[in-house]
DOTORRO-495604 format. One record per residue: residue number from 1; residue in three letters; x negated, y, z negated of N, C-alpha, C, O in turn. Coordinates in nm, 4 decimals. Example, Ala and Ser with C-alpha at 12.3 -4.5 7.8 and 13.67 -1.06 7.14 Angstrom:
   dotor   torfi     n.east    n.north       n.up    ca.east   ca.north      ca.up     c.east    c.north       c.up     o.east    o.north       o.up
       1     ALA    -1.3190    -0.5690    -0.7800    -1.2300    -0.4500    -0.7800    -1.3200    -0.3300    -0.7800    -1.4236    -0.3319    -0.8465
       2     SER    -1.2850    -0.2250    -0.7080    -1.3670    -0.1060    -0.7140    -1.2900     0.0030    -0.7870    -1.3409     0.1138    -0.8039
***
This chain:
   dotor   torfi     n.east    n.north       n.up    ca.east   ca.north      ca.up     c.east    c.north       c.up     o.east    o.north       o.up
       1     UNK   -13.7775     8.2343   -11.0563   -13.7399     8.3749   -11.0446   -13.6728     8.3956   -10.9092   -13.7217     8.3312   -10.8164
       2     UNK   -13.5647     8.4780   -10.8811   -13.4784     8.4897   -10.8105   -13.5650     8.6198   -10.7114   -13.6382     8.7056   -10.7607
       3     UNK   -13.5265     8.6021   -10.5356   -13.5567     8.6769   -10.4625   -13.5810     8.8140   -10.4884   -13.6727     8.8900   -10.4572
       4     UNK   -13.4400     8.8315   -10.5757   -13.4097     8.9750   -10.5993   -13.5221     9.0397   -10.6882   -13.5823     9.1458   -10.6716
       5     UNK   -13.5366     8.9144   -10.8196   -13.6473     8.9712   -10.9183   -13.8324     9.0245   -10.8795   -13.9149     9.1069   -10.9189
       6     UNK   -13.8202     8.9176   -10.7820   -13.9492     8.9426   -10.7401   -13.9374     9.0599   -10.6260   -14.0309     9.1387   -10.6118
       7     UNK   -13.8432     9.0669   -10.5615   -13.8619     9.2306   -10.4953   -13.8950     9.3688   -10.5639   -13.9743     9.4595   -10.5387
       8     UNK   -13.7802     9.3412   -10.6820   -13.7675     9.4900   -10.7846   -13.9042     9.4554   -10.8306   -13.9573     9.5637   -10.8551
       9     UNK   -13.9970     9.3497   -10.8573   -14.1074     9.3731   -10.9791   -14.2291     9.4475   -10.8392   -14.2929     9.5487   -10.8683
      10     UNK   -14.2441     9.3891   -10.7107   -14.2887     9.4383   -10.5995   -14.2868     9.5965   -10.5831   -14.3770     9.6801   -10.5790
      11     UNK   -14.1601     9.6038   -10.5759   -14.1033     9.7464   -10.5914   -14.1315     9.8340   -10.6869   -14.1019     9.9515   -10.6651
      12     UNK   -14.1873     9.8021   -10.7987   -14.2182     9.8550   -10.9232   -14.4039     9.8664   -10.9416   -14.4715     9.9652   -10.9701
      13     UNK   -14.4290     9.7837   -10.9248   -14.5756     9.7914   -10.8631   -14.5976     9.8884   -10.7360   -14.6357     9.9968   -10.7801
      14     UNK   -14.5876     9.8915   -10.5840   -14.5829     9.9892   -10.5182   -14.4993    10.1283   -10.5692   -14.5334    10.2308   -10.5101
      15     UNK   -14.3794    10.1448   -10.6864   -14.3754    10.2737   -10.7504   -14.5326    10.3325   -10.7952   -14.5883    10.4319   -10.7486
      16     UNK   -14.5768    10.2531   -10.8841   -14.6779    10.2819   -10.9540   -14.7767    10.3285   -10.8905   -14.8203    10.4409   -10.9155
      17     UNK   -14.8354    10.2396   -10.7854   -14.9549    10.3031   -10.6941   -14.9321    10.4233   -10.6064   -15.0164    10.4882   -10.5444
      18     UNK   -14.7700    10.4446   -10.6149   -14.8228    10.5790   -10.5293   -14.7716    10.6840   -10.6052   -14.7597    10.7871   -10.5390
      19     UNK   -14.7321    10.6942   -10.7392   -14.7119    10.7637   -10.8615   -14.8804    10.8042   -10.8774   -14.9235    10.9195   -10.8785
      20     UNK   -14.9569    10.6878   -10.8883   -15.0821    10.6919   -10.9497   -15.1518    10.7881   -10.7995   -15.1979    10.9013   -10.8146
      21     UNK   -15.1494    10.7510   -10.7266   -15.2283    10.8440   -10.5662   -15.1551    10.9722   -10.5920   -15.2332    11.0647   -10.6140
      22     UNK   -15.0131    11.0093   -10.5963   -15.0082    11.1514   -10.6549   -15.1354    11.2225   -10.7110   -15.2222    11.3023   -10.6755
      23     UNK   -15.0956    11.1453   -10.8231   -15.1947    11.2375   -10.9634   -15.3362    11.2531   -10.8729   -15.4055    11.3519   -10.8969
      24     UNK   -15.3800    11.1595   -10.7709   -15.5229    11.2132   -10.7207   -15.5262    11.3148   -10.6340   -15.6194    11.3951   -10.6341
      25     UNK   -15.3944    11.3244   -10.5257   -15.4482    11.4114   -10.3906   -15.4326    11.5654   -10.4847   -15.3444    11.6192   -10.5516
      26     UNK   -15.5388    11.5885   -10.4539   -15.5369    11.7319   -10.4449   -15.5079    11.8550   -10.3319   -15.5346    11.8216   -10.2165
      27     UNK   -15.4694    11.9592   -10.3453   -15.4200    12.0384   -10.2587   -15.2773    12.0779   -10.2404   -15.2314    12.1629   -10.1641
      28     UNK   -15.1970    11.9756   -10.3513   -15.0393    11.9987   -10.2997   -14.9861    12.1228   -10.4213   -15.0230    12.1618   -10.5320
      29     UNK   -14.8748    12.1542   -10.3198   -14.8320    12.2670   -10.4037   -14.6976    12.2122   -10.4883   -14.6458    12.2584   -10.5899
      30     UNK   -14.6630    12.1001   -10.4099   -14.5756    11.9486   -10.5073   -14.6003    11.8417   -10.4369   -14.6903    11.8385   -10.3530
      31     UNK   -14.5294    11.7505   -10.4612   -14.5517    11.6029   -10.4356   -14.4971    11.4682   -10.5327   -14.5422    11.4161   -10.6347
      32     UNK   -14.3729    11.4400   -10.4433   -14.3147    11.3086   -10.4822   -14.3144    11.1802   -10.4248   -14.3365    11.1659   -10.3046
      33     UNK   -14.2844    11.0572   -10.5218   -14.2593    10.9665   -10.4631   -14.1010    10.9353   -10.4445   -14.0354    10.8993   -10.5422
      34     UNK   -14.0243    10.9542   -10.2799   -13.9355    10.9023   -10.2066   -13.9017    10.7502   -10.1512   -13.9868    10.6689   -10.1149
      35     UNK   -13.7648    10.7306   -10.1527   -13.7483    10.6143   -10.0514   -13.7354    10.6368    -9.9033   -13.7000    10.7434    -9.8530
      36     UNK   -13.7720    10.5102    -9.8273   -13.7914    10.5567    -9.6597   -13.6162    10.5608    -9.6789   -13.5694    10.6590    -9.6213
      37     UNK   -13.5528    10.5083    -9.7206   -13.3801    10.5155    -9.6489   -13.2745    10.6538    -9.7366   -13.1537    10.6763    -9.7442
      38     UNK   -13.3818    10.7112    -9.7826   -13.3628    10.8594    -9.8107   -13.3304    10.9525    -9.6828   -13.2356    11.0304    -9.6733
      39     UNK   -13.4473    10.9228    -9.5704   -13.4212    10.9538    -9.4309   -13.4530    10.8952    -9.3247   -13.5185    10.7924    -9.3076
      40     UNK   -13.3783    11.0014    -9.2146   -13.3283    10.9080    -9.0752   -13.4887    10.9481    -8.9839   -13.5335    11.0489    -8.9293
      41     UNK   -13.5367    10.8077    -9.0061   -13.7103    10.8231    -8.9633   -13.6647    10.6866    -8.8294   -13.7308    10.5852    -8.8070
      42     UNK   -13.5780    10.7149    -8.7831   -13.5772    10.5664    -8.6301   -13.6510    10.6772    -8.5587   -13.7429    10.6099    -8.5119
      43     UNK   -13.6713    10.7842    -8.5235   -13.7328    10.8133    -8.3978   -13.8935    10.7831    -8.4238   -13.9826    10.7393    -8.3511
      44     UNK   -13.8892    10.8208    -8.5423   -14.0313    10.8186    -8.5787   -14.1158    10.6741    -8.5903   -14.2325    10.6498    -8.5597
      45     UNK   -14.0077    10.5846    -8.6485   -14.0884    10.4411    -8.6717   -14.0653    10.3897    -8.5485   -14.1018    10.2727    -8.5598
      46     UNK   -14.0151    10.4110    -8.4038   -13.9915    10.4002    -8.2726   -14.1401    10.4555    -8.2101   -14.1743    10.3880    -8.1130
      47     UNK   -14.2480    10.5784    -8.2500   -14.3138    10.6116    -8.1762   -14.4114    10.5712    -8.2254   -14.5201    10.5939    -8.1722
      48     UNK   -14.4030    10.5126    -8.3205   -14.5096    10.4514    -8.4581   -14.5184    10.2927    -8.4014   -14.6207    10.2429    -8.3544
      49     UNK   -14.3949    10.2277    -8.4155   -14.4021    10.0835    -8.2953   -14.4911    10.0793    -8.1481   -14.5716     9.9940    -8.1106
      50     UNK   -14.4473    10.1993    -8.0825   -14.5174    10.1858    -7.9513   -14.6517    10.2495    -8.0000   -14.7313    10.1739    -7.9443
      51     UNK   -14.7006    10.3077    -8.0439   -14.8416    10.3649    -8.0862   -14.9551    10.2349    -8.1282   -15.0760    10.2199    -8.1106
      52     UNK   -14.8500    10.1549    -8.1903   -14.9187    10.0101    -8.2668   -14.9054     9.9218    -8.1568   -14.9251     9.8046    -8.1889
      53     UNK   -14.8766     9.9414    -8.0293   -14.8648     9.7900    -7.9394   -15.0527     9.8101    -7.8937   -15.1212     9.9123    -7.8894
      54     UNK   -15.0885     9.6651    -7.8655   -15.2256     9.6462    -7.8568   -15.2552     9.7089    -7.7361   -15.3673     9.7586    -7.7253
      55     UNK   -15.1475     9.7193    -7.6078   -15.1687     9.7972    -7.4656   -15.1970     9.9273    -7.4556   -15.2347     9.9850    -7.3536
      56     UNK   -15.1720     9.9913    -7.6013   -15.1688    10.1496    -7.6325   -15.2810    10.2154    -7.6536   -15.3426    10.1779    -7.7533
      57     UNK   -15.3443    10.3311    -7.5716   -15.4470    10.3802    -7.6026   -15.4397    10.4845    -7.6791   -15.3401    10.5561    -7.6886
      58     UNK   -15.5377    10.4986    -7.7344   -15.5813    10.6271    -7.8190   -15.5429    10.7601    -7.7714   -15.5362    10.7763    -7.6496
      59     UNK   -15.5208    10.8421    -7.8375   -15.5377    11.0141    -7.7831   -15.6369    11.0368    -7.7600   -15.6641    11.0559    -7.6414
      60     UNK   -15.7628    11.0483    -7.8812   -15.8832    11.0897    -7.8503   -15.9395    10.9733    -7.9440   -15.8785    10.9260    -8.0399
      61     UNK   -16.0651    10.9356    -7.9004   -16.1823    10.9115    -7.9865   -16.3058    10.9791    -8.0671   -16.3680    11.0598    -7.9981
      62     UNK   -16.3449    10.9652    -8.1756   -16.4508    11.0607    -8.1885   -16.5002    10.9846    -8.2737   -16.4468    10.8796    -8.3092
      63     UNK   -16.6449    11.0432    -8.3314   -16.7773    10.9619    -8.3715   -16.7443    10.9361    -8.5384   -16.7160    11.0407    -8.5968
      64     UNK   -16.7440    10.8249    -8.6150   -16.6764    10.8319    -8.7269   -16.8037    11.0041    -8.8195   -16.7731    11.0990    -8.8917
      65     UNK   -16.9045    10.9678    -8.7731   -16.9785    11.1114    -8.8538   -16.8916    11.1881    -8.8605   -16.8500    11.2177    -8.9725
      66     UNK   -16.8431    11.2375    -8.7636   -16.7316    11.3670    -8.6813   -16.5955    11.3182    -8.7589   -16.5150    11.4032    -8.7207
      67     UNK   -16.5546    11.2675    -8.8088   -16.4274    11.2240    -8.7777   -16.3640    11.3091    -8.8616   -16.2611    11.3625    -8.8201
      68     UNK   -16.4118    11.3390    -8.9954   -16.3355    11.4284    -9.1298   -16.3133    11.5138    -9.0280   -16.2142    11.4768    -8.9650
      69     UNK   -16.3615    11.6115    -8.9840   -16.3930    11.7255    -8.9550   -16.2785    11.7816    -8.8129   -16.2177    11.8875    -8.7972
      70     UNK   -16.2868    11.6525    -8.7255   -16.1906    11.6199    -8.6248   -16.0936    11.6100    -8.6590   -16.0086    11.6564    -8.5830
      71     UNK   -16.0457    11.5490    -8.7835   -15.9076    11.5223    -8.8118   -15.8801    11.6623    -8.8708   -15.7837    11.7255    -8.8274
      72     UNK   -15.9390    11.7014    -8.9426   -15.9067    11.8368    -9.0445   -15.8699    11.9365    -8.9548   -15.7957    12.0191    -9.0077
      73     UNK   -15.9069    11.9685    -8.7843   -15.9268    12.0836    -8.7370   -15.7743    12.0298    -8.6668   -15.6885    12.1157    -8.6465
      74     UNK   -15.7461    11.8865    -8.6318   -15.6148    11.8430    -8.5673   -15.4973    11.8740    -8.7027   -15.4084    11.9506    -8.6654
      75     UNK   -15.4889    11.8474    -8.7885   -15.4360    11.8460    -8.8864   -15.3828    12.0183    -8.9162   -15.2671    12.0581    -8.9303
      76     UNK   -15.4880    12.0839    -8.9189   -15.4677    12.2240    -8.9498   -15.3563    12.2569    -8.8272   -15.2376    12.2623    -8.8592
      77     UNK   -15.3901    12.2757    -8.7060   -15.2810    12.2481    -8.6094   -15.1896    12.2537    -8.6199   -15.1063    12.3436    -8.6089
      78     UNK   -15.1874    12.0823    -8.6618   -15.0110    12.0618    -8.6642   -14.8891    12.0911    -8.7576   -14.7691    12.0809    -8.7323
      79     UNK   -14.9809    12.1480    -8.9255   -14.9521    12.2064    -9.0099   -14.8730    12.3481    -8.9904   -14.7622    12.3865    -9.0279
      80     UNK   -15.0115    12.4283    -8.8913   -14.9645    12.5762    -8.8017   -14.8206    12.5973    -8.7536   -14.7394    12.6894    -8.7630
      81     UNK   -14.8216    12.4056    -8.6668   -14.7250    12.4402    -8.5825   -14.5705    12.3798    -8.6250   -14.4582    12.4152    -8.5892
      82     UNK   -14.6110    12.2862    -8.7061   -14.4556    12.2432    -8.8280   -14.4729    12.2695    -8.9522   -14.3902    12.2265    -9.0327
      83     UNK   -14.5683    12.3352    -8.9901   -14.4879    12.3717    -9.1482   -14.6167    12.2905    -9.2625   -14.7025    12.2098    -9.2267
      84     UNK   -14.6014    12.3252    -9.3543   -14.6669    12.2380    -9.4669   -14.5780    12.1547    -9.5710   -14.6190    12.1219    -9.6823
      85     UNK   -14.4259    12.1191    -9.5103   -14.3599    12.0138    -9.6264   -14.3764    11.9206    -9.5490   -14.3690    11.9564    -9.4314
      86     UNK   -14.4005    11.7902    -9.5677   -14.3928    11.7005    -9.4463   -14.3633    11.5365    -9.5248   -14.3766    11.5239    -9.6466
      87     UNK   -14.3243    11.4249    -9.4391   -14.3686    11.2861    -9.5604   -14.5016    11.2326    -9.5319   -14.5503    11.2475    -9.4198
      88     UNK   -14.5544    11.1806    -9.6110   -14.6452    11.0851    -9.5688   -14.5924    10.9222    -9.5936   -14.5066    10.8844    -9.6734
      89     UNK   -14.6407    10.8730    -9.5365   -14.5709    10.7162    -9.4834   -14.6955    10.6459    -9.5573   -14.8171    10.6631    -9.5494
      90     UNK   -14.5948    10.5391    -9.6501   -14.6734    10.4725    -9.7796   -14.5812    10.3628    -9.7516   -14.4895    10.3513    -9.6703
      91     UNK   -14.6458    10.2599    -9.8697   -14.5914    10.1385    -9.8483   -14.4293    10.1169    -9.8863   -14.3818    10.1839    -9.9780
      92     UNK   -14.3451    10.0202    -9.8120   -14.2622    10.0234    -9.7994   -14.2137     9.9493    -9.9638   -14.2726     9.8548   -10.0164
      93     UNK   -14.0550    10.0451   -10.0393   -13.9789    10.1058    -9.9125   -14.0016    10.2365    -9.9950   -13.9125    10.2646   -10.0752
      94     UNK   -14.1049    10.3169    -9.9864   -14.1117    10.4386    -9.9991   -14.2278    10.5456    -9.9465   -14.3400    10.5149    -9.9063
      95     UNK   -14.1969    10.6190    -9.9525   -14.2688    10.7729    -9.8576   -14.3118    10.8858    -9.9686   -14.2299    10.9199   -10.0540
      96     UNK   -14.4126    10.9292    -9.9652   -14.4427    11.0643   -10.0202   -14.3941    11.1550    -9.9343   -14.4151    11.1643    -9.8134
      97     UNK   -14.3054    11.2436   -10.0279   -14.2907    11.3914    -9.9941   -14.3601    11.5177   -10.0903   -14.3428    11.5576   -10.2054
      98     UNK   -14.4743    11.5679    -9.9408   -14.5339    11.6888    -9.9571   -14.4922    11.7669    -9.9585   -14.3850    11.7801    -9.8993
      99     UNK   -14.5650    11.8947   -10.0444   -14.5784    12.0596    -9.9412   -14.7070    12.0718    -9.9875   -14.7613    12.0739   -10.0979
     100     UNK   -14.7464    12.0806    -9.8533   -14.9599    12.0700    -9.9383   -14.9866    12.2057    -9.9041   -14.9570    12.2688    -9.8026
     101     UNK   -15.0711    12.2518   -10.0458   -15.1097    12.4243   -10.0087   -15.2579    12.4098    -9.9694   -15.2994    12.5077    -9.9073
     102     UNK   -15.3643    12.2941    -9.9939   -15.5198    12.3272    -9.9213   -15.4896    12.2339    -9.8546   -15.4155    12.1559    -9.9145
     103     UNK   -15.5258    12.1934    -9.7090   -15.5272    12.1155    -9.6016   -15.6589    12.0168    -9.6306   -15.6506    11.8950    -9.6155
     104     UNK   -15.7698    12.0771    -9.6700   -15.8814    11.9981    -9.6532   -15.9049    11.9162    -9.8107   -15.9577    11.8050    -9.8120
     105     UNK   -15.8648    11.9768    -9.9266   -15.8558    11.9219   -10.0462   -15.7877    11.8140   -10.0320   -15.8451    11.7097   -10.0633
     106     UNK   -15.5718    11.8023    -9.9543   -15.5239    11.7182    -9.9527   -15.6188    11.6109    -9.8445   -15.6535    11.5102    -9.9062
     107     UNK   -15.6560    11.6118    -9.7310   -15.7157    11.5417    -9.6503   -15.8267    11.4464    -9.7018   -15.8351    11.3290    -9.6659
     108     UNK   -15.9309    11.5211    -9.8092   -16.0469    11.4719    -9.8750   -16.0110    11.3718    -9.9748   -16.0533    11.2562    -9.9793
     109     UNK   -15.9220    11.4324   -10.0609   -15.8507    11.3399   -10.2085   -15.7482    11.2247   -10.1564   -15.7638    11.1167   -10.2135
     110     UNK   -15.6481    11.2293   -10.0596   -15.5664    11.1273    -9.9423   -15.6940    11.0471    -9.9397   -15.6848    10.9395    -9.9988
     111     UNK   -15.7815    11.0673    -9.8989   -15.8578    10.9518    -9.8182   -15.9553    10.9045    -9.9372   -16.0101    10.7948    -9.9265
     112     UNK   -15.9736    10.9688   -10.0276   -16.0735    10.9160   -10.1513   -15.9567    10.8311   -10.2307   -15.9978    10.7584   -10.3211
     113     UNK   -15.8556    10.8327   -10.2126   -15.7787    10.7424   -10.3022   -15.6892    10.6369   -10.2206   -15.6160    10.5568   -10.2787
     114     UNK   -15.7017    10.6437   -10.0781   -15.6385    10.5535   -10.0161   -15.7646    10.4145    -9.9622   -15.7454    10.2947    -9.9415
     115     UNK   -15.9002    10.5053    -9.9534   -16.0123    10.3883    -9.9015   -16.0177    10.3667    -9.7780   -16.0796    10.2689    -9.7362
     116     UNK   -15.9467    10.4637    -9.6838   -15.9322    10.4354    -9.5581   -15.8871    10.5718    -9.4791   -15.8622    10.6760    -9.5398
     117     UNK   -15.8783    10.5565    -9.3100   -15.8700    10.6778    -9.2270   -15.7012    10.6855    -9.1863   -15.6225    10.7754    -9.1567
     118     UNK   -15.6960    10.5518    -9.2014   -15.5508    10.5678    -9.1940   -15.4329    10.6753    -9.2475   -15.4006    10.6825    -9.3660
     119     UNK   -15.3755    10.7555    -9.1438   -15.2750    10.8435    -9.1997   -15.1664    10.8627    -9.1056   -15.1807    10.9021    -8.9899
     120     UNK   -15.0668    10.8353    -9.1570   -14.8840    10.9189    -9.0627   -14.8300    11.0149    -9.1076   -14.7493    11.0005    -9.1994
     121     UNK   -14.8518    11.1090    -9.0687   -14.7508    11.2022    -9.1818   -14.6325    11.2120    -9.0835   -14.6543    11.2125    -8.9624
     122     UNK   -14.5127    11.2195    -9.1313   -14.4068    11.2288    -9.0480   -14.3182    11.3447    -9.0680   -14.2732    11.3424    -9.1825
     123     UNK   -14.2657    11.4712    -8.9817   -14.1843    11.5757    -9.0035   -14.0596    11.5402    -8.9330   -14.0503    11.4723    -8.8307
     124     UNK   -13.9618    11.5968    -9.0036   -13.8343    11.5689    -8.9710   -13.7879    11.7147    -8.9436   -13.8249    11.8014    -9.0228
     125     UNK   -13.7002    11.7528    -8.8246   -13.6474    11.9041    -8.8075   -13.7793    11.9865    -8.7569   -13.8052    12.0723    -8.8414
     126     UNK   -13.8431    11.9886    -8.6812   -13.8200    11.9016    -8.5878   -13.9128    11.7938    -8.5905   -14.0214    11.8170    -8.6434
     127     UNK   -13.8861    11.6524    -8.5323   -13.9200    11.5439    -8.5451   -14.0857    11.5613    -8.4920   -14.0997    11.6121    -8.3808
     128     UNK   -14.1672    11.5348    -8.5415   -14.2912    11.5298    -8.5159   -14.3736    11.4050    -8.5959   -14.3380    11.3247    -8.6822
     129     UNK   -14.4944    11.4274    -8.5284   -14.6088    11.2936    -8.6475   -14.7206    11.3145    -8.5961   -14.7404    11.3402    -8.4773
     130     UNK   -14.8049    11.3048    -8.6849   -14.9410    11.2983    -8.7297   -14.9978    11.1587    -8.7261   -14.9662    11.0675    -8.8024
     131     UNK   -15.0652    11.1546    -8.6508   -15.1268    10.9646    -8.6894   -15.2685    10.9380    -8.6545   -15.3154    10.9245    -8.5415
     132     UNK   -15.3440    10.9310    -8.7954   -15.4443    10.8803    -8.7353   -15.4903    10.7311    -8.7611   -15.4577    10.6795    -8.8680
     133     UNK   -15.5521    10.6708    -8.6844   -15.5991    10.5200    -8.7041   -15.7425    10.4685    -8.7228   -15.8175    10.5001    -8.6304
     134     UNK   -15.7779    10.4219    -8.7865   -15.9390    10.3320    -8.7731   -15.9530    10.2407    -8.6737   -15.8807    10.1411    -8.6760
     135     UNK   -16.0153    10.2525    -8.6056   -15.9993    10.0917    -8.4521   -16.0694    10.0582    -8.5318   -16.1540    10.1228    -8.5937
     136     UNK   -16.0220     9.8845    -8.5419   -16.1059     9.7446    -8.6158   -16.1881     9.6866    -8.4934   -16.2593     9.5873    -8.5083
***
């Protein structure tokens, strides 16, 4: 099987899983699956590179008990302060595009169907991001 074939069948499998994570998050008022070269995300995968170098510290830490609750109250925030359409950053080469109408429904159902704390949401106009991480 040729490079190409096994990319598109790759590609077709990651369609599916985040077709299928749609149908779970709850809270959106829509929600698609996008390609990343749909948009111009260099500033963003630029602050996302330096965020991921091992020399890079955290913003804040907090107690994983705490953590829903921490993220939800940061989250509400940044929602306030850019808007509720935003992408979320999924496996490559594609992105969910939101407009989430409950903050804590999407936050709860995101993380019950992803298995993890991991989240980027990325806004474009103006360029902003959301990132949270699990330290291993």
């Amino acid at each position: 099987m040729s490079t190409t074939g096994v990319t598109k069948i790759r590609e077709k499998i990651v369609q599916r899983r985040g077709d299928n994570l749609l149908k779970k998050i709850e809270g959106l008022e829509s929600g698609v699956l996008a390609r990343y070269n749909d948009y111009e995300l260099t500033w963003h995968r630029d602050v996302i590179k330096e965020n991921s170098k091992n020399e890079s510290k955290p913003t804040r830490f907090f107690p994983i008990a705490d953590s829903f609750e921490v993220i939800f109250v940061c989250f509400e925030e940044f929602t306030k302060r850019f808007g509720n359409e935003f992408l979320v950053q999924f496996e490559w080469p594609f992105v969910l595009q939101v407009k989430n109408r409950e903050s804590k429904k999407f936050l709860e159902s995101f993380y019950g169907g992803q298995g993890t704390k991991d989240l980027v949401i990325l806004k474009i106009h103006p360029d902003a991001l959301f990132e949270v991480q699990e330290l291993e």
